[in-house]
C-alpha positions as CSV (number, residue, x, y, z in Angstrom):
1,X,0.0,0.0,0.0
2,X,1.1,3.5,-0.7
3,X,0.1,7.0,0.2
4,X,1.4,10.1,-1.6
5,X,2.1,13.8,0.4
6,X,4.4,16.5,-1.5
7,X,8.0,15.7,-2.3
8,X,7.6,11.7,-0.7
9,X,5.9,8.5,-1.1
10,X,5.1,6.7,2.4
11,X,4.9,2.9,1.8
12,X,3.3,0.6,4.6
13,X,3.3,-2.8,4.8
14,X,0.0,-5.4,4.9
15,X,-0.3,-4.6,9.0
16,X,-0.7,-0.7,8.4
17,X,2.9,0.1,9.6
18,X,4.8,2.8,7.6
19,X,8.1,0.8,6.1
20,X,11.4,2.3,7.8
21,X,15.2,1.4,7.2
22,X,17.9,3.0,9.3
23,X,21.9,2.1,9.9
24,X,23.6,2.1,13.1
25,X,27.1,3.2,11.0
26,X,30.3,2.9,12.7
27,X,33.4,3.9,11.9
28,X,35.3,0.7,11.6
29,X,34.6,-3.2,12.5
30,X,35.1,-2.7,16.0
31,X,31.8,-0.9,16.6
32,X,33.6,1.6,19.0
33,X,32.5,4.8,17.0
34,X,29.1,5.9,16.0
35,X,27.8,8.2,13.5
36,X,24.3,10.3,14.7
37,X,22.9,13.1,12.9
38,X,20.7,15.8,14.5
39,X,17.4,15.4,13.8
40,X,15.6,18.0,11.8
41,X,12.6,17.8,13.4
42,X,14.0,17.8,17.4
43,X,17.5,19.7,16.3
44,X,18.6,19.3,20.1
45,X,18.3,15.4,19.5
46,X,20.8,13.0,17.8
47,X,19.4,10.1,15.9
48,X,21.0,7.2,13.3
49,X,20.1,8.5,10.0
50,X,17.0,6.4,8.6
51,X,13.8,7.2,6.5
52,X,11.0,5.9,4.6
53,X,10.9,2.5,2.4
54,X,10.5,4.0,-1.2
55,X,7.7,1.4,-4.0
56,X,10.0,-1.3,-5.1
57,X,12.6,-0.1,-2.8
58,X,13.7,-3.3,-0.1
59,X,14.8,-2.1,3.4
60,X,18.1,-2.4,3.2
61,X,18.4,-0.2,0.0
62,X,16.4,2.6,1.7
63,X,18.9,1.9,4.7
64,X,21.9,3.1,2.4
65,X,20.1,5.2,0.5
66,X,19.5,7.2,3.6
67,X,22.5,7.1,5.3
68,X,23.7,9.4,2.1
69,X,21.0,11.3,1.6
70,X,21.4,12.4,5.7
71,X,24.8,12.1,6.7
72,X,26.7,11.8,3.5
73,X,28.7,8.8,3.6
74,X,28.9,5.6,2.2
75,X,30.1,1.6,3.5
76,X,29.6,-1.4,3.7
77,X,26.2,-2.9,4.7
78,X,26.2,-5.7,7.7
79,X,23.8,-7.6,9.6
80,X,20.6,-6.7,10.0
81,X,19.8,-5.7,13.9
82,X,16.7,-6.6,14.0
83,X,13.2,-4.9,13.2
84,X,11.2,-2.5,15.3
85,X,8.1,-1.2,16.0
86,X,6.9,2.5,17.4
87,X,3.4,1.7,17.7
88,X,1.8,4.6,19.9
89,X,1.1,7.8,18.0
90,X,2.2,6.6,14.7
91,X,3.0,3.2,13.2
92,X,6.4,2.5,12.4
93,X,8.0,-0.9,11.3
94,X,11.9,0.1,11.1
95,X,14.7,-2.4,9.8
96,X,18.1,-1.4,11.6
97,X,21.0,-2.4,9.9
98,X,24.6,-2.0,10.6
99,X,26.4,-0.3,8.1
100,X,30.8,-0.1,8.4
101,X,31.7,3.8,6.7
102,X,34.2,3.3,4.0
103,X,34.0,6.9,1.8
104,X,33.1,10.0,3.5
């Protein structure tokens, strides 16, 4: 299912839940270092850069996709984390990846 607003398609999946992808990114294969980015809609709080599931888009496209669109970098997908759902005032199905930065 899809709904259009100006300048984005939203994609949910059969449950109702908007499809999400983020990345944790780190720095190198140890996982010691995190990237966050501010978030533009609570700019005093830092998130892992994620967005919406384009049509034909899987999640862990829209996981890399966004990680360049928001922070600007670029690596090498890992495991998935697992999958996660914000289910109070809006519902959100996120897929969390890792993702190791290789070009910045």
């Amino acid at each position: 299912m899809m709904k259009y607003k100006p300048n984005q398609t939203r994609t949910y999946d059969g449950e109702g839940f908007k499809r999400r992808a983020a990345c944790l990114c780190f720095r190198s294969e140890k996982e010691d270092e995190v990237l966050l980015v501010s978030s533009s809609r609570h700019p005093d709080q830092w998130i892992v850069p994620g967005g919406g599931v384009e049509p034909d888009e899987e999640p862990c496209g829209a996981a890399v996709r966004e990680v360049y669109e928001e922070a600007g970098v670029r690596g090498k997908l890992g495991r998935l984390l697992g999958i996660f759902e914000h289910n109070q005032d809006r519902k959100h199905r996120t897929y969390v990846y890792t993702l190791i930065v290789t070009e910045t």
